[in-house]
FINU-572549 format. One line per field, with one value per residue (C-alpha): residue in three letters; x, y, z. Coordinates in nm, 3 decimals, padded with zeros to 5 digits, always signed. Example, Ala and Ser with C-alpha at 12.3 -4.5 7.8 and 13.67 -1.06 7.14 Angstrom:
REM residues 2
res = [ALA|SER]
x = [+01.230|+01.367]
y = [-00.450|-00.106]
z = [+00.780|+00.714]
***
This chain:
REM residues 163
res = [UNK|UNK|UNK|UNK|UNK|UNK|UNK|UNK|UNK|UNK|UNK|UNK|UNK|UNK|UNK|UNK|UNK|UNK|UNK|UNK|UNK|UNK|UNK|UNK|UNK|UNK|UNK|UNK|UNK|UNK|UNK|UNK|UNK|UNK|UNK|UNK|UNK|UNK|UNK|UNK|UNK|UNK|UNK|UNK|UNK|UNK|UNK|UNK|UNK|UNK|UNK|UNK|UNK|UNK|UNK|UNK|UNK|UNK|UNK|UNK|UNK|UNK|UNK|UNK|UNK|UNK|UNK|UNK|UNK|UNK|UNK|UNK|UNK|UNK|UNK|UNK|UNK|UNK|UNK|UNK|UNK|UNK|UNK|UNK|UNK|UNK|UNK|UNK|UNK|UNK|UNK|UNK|UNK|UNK|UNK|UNK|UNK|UNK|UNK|UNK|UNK|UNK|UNK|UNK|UNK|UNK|UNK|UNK|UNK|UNK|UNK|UNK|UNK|UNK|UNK|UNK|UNK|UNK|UNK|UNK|UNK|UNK|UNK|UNK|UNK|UNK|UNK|UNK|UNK|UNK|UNK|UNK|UNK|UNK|UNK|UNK|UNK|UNK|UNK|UNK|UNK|UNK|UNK|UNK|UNK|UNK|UNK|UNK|UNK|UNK|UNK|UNK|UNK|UNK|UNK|UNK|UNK|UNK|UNK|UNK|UNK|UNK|UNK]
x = [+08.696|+08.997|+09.255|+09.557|+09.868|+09.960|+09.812|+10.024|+10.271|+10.578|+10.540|+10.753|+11.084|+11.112|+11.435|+11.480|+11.640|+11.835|+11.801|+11.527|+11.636|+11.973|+11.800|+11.548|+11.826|+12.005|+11.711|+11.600|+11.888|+12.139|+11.922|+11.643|+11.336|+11.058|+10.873|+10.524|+10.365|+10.488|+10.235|+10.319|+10.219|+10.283|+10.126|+10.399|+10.660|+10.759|+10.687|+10.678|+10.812|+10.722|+10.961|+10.948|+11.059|+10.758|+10.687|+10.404|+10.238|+09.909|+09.797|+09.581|+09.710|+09.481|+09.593|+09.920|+09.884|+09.669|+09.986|+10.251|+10.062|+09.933|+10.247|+10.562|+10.898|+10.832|+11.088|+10.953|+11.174|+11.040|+11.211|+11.178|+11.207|+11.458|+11.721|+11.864|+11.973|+12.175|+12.542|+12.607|+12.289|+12.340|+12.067|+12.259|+12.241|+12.239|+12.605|+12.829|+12.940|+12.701|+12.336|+12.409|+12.074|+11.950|+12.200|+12.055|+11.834|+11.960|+11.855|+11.879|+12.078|+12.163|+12.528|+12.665|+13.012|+12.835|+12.647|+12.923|+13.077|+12.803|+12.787|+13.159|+13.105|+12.838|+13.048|+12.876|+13.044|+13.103|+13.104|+13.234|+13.351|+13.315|+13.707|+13.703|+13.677|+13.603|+13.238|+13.322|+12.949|+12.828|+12.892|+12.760|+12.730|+12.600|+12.333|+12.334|+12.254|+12.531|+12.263|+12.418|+12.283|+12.381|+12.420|+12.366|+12.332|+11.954|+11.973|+11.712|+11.985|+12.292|+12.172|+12.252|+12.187|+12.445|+12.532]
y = [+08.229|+08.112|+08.307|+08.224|+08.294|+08.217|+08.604|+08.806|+09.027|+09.101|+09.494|+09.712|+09.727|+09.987|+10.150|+10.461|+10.731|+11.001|+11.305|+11.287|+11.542|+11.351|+10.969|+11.061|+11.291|+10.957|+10.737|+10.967|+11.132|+10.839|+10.548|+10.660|+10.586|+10.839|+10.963|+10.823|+10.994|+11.124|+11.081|+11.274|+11.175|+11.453|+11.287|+11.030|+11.302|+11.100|+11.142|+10.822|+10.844|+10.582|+10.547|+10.291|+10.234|+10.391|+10.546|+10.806|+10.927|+11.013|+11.359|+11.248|+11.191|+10.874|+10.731|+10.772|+10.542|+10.318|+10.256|+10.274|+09.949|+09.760|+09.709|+09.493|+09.651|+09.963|+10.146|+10.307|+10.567|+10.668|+10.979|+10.984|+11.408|+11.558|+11.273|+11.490|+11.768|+11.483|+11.496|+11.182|+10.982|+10.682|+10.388|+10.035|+09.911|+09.567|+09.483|+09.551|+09.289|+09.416|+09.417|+09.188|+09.161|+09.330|+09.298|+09.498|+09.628|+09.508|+09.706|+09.550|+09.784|+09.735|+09.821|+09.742|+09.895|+10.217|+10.176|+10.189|+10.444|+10.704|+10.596|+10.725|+10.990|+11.097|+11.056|+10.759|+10.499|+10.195|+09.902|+09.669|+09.763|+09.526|+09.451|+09.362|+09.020|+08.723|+08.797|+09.029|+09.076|+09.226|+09.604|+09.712|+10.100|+10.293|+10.504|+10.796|+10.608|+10.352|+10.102|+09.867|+09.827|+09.578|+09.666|+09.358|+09.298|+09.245|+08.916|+09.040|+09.221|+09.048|+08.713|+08.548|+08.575|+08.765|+08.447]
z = [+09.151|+08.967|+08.816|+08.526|+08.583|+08.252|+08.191|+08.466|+08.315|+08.541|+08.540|+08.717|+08.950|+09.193|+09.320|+09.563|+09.434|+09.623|+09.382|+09.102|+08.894|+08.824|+08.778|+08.553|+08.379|+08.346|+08.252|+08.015|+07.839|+07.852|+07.847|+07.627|+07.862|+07.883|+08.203|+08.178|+08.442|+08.850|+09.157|+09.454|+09.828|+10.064|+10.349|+10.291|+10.160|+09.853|+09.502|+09.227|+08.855|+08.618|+08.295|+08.055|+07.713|+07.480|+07.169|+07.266|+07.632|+07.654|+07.693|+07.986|+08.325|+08.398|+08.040|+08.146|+08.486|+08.265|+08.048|+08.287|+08.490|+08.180|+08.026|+08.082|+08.163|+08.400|+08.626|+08.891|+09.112|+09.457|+09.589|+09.977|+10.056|+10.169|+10.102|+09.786|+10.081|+10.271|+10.132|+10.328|+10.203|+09.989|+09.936|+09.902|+09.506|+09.692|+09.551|+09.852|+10.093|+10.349|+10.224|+09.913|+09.791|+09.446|+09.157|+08.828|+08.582|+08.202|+07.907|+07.566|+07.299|+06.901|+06.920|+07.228|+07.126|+06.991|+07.283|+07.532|+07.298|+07.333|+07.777|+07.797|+07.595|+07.822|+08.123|+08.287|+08.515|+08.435|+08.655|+08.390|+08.046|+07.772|+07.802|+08.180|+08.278|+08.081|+07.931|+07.687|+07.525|+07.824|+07.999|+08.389|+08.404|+08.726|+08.777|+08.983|+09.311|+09.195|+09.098|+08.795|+08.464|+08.266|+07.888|+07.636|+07.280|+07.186|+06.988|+06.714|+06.648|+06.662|+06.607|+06.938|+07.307|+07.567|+07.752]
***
């Protein structure tokens, strides 16, 4: 049996996440994603959200795990229990000197300014506003488990790519 690996689709990225309630709060308020559908494993004690950029969810739960792994550009948040009760509990976002690893998610946006605008606004952190450094068409802001996201330009829009 062969297989074509010209057909895989890169699906999903997962990230732990310490409190639920505040990262899908952030995924879904600030950065527009919706929450496809939420598995829970008590055997394991963890529960898995699925968010992704879409126009419509199903009604139906298995629809909704049909789309969330047939389609390019999933987040996927696995809350371990008890973590959110831990005052002292952080995961590493992979950007500190120790355990430099994982770097980002990006999400493409029509106005960066307004963009980055609306993010302050809002309250978020930001890791790198558009004025910092030397690449000024790019923004980092943090999520609540101080995992980056880098905010670019989406060059439908503006014509050009970030970099």
């Amino acid at each position: 049996m062969s297989t074509d690996p010209s057909k895989y689709v890169f699906n999903h990225t997962m990230i732990r996440v310490k409190d639920p309630k505040a990262s899908i709060q952030f995924y879904t308020d600030i950065l527009g994603m919706k929450l496809i559908t939420k598995s829970d494993y008590p055997s394991g004690k963890f529960t898995l959200y699925f968010l992704a950029y879409v126009d419509s969810i199903p009604e139906d739960e298995e629809e909704k795990k049909k789309l969330a792994f047939s389609m390019p550009g999933v987040l996927e948040l696995t809350h371990n229990w008890g973590t959110e009760d831990q005052p002292d509990f952080a995961y590493a976002n992979g950007n500190t000197e120790v355990g430099r690893g994982f770097g980002h998610t990006a999400i493409l946006v029509d106005d960066i300014e307004k963009a980055c605008e609306r993010f302050e606004s809002l309250g978020v952190k930001f890791v790198k506003k558009l004025t910092d450094g030397s690449m000024k068409n790019i923004a980092f802001i943090a999520d609540p488990d101080n995992y980056w996201v880098e905010v670019i330009s989406n060059p439908n829009h503006v014509g050009k790519a970030p970099i």
